[in-house]
BALUMLUM-955508 format. One line per field, with one value per residue: x, y, z of N, C-alpha, C in turn; residue in one letter. Coordinates in steps of 0.001 Angstrom, whole numbers, padded with zeros to 6 digits, always signed. Layout:
BEGIN
nxx: (X,...)
nyy: (Y,...)
nzz: (Z,...)
caxx: (X,...)
cayy: (Y,...)
cazz: (Z,...)
cxx: (X,...)
cyy: (Y,...)
czz: (Z,...)
aa: (A,...)
//
This chain:
BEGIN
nxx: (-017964,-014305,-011454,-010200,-011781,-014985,-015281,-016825,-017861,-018592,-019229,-020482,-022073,-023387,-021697,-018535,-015546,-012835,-010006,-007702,-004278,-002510,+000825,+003571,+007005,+006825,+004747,+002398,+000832,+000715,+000098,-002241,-004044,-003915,-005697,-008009,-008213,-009397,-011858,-012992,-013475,-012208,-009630,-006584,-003607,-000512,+002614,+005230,+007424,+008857,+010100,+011267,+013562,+015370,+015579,+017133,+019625,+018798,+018799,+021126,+022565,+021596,+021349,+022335,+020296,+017606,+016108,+015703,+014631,+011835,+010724,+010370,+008501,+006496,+005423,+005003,+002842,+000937,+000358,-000878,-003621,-004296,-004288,-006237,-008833,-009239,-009779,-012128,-012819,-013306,-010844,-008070,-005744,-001904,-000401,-000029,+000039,+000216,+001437,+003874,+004539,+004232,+005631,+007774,+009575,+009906,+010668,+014042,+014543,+014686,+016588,+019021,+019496,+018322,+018769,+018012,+017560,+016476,+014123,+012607,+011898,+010626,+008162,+007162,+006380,+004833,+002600,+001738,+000606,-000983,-003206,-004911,-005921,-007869,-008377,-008466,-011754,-011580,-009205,-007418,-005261,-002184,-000813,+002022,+004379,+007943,+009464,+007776,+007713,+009995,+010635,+008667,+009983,+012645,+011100,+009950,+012573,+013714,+016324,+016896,+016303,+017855,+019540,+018376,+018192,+017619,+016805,+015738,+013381,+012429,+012041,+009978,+007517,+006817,+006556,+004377,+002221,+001885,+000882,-001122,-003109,-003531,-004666,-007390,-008753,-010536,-012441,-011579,-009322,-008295,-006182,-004514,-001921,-000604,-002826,-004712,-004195,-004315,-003577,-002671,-005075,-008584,-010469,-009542,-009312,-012061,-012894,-011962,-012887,-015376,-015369,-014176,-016743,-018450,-017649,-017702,-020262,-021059,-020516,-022443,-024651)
nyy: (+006639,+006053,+003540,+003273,+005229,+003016,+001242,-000503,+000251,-001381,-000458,-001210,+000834,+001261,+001786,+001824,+001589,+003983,+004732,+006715,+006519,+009764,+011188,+012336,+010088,+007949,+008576,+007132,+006083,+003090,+001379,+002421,+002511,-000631,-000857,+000298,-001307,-003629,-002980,-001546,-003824,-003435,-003976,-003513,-002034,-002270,-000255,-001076,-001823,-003802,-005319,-003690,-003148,-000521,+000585,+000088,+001020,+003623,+005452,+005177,+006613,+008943,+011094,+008919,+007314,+008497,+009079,+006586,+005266,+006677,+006477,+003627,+003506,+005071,+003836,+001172,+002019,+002576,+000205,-001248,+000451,-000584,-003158,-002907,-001762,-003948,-005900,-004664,-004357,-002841,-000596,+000558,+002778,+002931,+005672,+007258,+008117,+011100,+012125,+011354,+012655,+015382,+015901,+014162,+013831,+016629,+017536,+016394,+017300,+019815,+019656,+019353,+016394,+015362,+015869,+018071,+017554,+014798,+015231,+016375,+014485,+012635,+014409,+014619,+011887,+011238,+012936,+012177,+009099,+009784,+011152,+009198,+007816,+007791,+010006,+009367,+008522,+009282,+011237,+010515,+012442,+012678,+013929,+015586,+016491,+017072,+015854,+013934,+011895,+011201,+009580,+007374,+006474,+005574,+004023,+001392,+001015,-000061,-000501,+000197,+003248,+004000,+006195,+008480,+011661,+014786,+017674,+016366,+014701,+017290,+018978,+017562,+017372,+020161,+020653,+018717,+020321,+022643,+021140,+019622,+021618,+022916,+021148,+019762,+017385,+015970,+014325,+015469,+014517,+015624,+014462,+015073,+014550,+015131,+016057,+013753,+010444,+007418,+004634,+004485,+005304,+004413,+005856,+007994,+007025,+006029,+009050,+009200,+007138,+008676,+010285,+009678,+007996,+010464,+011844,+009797,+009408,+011963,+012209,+009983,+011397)
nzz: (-004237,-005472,-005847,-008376,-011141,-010862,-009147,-006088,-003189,+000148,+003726,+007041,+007301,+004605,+003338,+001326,+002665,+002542,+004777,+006067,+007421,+008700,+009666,+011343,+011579,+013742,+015051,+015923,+013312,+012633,+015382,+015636,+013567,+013758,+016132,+014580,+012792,+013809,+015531,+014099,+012142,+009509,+006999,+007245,+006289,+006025,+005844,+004018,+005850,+006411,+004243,+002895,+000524,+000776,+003202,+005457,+004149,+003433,+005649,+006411,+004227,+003123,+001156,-000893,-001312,-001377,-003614,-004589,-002223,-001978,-004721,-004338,-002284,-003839,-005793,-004424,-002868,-004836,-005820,-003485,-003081,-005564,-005202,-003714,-005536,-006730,-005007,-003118,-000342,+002392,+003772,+006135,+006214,+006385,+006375,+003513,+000038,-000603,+001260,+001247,-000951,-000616,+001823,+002780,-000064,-000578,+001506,+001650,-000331,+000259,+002181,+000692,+000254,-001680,-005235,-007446,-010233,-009718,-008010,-009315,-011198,-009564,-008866,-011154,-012073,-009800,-009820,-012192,-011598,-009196,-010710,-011506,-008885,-006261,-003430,-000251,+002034,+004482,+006044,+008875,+011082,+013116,+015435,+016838,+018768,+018545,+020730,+021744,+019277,+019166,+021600,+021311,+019253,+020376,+021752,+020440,+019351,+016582,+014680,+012267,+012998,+014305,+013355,+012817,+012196,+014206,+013276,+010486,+011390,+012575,+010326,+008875,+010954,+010554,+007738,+007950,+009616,+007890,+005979,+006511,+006963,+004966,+003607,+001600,+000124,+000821,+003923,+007129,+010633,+013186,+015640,+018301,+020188,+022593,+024070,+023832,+025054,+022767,+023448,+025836,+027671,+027743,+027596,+025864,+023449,+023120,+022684,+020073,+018195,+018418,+017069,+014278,+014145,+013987,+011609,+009454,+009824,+008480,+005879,+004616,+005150)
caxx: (-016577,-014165,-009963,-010567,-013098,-016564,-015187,-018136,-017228,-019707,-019486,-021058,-023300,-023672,-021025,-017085,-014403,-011593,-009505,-005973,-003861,-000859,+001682,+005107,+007814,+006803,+003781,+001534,-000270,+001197,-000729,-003651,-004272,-004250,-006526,-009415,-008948,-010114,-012683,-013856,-013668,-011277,-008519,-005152,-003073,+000379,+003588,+005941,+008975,+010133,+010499,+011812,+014870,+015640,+015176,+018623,+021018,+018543,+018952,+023048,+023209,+020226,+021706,+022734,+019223,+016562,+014858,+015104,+013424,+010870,+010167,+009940,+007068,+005358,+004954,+004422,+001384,+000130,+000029,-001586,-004363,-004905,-005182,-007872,-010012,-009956,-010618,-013114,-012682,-012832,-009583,-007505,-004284,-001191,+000462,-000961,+000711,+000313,+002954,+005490,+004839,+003916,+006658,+009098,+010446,+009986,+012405,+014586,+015041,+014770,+017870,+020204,+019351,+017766,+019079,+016489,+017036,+015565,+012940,+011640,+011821,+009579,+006712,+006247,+005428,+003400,+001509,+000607,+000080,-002090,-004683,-005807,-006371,-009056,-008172,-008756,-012961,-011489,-007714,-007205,-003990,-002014,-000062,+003061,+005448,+009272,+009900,+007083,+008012,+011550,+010246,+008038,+011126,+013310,+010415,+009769,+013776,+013727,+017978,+017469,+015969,+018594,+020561,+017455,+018524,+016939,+016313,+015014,+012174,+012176,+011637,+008920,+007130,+006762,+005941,+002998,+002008,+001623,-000145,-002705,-003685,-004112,-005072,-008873,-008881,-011937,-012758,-009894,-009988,-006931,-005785,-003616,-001293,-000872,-004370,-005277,-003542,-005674,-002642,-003003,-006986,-009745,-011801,-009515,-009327,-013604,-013135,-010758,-013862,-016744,-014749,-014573,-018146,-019108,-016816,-018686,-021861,-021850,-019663,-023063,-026307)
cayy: (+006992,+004771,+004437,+003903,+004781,+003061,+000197,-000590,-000557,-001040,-000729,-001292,+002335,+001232,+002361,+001150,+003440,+004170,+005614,+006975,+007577,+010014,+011151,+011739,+009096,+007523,+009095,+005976,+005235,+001627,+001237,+002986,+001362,-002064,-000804,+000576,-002462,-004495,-001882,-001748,-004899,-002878,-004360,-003252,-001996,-001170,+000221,-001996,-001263,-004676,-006004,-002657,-002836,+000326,+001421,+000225,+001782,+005376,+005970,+005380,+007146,+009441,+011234,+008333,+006362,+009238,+009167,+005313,+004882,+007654,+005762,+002436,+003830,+005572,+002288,-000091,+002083,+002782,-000856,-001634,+000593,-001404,-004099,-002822,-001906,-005224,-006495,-003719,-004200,-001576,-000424,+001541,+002795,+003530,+006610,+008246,+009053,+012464,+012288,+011378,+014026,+017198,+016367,+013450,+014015,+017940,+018023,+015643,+017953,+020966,+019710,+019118,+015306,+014951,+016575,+018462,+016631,+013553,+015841,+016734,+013340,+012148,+015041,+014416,+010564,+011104,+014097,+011155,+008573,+010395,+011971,+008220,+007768,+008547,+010104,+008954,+009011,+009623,+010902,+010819,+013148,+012231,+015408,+015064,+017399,+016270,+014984,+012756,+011323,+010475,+008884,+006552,+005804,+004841,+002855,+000502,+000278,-000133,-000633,+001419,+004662,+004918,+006800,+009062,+013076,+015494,+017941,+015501,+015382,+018539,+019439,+016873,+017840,+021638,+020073,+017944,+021513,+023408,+020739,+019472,+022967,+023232,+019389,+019695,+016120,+015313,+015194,+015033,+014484,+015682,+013653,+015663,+013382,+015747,+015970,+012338,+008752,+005995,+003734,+004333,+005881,+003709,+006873,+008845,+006102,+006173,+009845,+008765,+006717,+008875,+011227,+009027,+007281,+011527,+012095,+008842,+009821,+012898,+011646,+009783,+011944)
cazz: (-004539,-005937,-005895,-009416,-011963,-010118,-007945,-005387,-001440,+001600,+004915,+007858,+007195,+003855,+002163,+001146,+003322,+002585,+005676,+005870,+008409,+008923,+010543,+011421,+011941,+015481,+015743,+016186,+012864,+013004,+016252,+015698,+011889,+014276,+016510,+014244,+011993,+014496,+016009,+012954,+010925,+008157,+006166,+007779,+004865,+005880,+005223,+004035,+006575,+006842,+003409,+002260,-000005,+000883,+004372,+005958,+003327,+003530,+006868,+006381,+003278,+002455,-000096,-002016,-001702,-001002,-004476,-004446,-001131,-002561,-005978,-004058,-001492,-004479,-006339,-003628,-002257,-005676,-005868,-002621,-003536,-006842,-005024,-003132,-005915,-007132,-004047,-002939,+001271,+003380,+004364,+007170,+005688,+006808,+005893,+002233,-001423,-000238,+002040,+000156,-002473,-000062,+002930,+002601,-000492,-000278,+002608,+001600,-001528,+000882,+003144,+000219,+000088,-003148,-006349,-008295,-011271,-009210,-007067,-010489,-011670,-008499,-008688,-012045,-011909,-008817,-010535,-013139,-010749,-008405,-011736,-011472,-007699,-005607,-002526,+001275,+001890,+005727,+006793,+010512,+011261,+013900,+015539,+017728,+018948,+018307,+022184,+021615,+018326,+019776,+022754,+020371,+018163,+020942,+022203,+019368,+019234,+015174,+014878,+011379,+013007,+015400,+013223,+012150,+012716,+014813,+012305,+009775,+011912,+012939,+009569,+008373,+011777,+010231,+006780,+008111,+009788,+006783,+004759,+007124,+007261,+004020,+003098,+000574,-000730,+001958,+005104,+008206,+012046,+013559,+016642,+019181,+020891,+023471,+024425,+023660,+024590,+022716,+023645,+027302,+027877,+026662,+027531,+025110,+022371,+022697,+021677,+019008,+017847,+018479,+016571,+013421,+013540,+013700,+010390,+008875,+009368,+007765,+004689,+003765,+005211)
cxx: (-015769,-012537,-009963,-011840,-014660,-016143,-016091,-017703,-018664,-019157,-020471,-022680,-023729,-023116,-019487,-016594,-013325,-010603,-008074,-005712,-002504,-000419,+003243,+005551,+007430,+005394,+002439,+000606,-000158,+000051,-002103,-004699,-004920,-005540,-008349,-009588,-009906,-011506,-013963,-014485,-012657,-010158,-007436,-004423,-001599,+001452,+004639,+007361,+009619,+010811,+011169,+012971,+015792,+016419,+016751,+019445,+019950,+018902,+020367,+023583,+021952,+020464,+021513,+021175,+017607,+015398,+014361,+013822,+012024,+009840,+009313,+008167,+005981,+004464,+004500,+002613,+000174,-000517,-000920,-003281,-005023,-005353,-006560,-008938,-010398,-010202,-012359,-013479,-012750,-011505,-009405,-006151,-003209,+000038,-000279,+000769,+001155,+001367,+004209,+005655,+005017,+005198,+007551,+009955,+011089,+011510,+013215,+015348,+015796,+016572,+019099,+020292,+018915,+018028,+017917,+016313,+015645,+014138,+012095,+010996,+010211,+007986,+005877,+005548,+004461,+002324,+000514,+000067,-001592,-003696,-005078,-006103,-007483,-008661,-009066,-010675,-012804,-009708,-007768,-005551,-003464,-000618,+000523,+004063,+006468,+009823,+009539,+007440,+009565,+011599,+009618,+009281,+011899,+012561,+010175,+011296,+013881,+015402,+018079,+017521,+016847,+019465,+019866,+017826,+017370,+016149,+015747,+013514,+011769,+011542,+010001,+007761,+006346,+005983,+004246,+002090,+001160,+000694,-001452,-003291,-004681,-005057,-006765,-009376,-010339,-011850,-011214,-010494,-008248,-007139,-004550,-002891,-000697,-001957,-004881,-004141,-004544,-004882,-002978,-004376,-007495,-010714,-010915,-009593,-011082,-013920,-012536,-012171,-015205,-016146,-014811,-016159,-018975,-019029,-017945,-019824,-022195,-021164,-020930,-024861,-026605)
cyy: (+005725,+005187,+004660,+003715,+004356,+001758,+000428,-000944,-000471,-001224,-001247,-000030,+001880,+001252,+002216,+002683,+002804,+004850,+005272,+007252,+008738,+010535,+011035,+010095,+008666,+008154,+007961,+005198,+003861,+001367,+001852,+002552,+000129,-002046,-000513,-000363,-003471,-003856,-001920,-002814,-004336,-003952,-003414,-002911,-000912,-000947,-000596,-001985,-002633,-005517,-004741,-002816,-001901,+001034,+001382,+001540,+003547,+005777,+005978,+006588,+008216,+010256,+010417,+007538,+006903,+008948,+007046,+005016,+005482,+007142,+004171,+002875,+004358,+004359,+001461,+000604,+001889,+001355,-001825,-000669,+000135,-002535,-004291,-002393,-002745,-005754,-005955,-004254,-003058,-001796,+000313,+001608,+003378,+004200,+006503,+008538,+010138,+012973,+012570,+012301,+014951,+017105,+015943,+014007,+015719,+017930,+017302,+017024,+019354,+020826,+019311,+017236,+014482,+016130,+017167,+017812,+014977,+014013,+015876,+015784,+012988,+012865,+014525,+012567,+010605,+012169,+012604,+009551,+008950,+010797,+010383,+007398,+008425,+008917,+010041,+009163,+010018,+010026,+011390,+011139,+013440,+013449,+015031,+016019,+016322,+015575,+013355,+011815,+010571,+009969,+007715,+006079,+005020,+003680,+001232,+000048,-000381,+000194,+000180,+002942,+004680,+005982,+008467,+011119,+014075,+016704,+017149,+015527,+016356,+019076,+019188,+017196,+019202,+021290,+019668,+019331,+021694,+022156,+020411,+020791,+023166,+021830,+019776,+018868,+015659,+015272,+014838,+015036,+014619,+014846,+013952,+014625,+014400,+016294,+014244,+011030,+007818,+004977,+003382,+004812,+005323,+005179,+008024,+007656,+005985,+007952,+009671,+008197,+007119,+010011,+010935,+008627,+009133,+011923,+010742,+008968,+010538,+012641,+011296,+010720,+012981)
czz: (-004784,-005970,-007350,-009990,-010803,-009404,-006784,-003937,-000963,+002742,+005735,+007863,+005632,+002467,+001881,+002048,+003019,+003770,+005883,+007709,+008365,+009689,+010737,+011478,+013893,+015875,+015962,+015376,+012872,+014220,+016283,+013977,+012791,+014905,+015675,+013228,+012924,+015088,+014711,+011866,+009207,+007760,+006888,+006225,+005444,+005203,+004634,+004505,+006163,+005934,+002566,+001228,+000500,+001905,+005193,+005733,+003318,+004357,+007105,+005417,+002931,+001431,-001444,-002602,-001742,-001947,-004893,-003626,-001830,-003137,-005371,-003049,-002872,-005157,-005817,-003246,-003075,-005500,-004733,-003004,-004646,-006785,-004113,-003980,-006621,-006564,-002909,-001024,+001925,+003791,+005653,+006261,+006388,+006362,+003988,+001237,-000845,+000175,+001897,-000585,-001691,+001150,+002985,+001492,-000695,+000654,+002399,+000410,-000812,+002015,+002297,+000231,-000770,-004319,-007089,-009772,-010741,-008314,-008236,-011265,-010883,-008907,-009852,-012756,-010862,-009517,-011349,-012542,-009955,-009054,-011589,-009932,-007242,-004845,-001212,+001572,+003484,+006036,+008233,+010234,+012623,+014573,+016901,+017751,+018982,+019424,+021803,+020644,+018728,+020422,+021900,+019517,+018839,+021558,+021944,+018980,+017745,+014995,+013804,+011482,+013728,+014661,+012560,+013194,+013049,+013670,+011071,+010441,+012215,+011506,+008872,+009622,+010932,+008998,+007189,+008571,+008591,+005975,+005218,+007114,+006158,+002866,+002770,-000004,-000188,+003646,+006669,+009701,+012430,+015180,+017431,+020359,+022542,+024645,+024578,+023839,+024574,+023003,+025317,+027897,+027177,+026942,+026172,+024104,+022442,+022096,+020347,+018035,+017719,+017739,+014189,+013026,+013090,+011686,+009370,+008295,+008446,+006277,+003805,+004446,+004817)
aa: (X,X,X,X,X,X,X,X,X,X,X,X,X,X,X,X,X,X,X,X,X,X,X,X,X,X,X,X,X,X,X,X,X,X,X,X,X,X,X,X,X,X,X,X,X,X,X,X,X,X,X,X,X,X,X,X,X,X,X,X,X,X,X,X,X,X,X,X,X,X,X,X,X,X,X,X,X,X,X,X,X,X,X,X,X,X,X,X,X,X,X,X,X,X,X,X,X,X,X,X,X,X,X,X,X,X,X,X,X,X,X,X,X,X,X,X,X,X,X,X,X,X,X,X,X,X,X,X,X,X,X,X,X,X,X,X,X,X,X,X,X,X,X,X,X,X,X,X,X,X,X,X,X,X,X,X,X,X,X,X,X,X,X,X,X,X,X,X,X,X,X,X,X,X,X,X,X,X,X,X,X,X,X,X,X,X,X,X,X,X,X,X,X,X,X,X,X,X,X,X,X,X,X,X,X,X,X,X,X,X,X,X,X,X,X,X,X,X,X,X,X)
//
């Protein structure tokens, strides 16, 4: 498999991975990206919060900057994936295209925050984006009830989310729902944060891992 066309990965089994993660806002792929790069030997590949243009003035104004922020994530990731198939590394990623198309900008559109001239705008560059991607060989999906996710936000103390609304998540929460459900791109490992801390349990963070190397295996036997 290849992001594009026949670009050549290997791993450790033999074979290039690609692996996603996602996840709400606060739900830990940031920390859990770190961990299985190293675990693994992967390429780290994340989000670009802190050089953002964007991210301030959305969270003040989301109306005014929604399909900006949007456009800027669609482009930057595209572009981080391009440079992985000219560099051909194994990756870990954090947070997926997908996302953006099936829940961010969805609800954004859905709460009166994005105009449909510009919602329409968005789908249909990612539509043509995406026909030349490969998608994820692995997505780990990272599931968090709304307490939790708010507890994690205030944790990390990020001065732009403070102003980040309850419903907003509430909504994207429900979103991620419905799509993991229905998510067909390849194979998934959901990761119940309620059930599992790989932050605080090295015995749950070794299922976290024996959970993956399972997903792995059968990818190539």
């Amino acid at each position: 498999m290849s992001i594009l066309l026949d670009a050549k990965r290997i791993d450790e089994f033999g074979h290039i991975m690609h692996i996603a993660i996602a996840g709400n806002i606060g739900s830990g792929k940031t920390t859990l990206t770190k961990i299985l790069a190293r675990h693994y030997g992967y390429r780290p590949v994340f989000e670009s919060t802190e050089t953002n243009p964007y991210i301030n003035s959305f969270y003040e104004d989301m109306r005014r900057w929604s399909f900006n922020i949007q456009i800027y994530y669609l482009h930057t990731r595209t572009r981080q994936l391009l440079d992985f198939q000219k560099e051909t590394p194994n990756i870990i990623q954090d947070r997926t295209l997908y996302e953006d198309a099936y829940i961010f900008t969805p609800n954004l559109h859905a709460m009166g925050l994005m105009n449909t001239r510009d919602f329409d705008n968005y789908q249909e560059t990612f539509e043509l984006v995406s026909s030349f991607l490969q998608p994820p060989d692995l997505l780990i999906y990272l599931r968090a009830d709304v307490p939790t996710l708010i507890r994690h936000i205030q944790a990390r103390g990020r001065e732009y989310e403070n102003s980040i609304r309850l419903d907003y998540l509430t909504g994207l929460n429900k979103r991620y729902e419905d799509w993991i459900s229905k998510y067909h791109k390849g194979k998934t490992i959901i990761v119940d944060l309620g059930k599992l801390d790989f932050v605080a349990s090295d015995e749950d963070l070794g299922s976290v891992y024996n959970m993956i190397d399972a997903e792995i295996n059968s990818l190539f036997n």
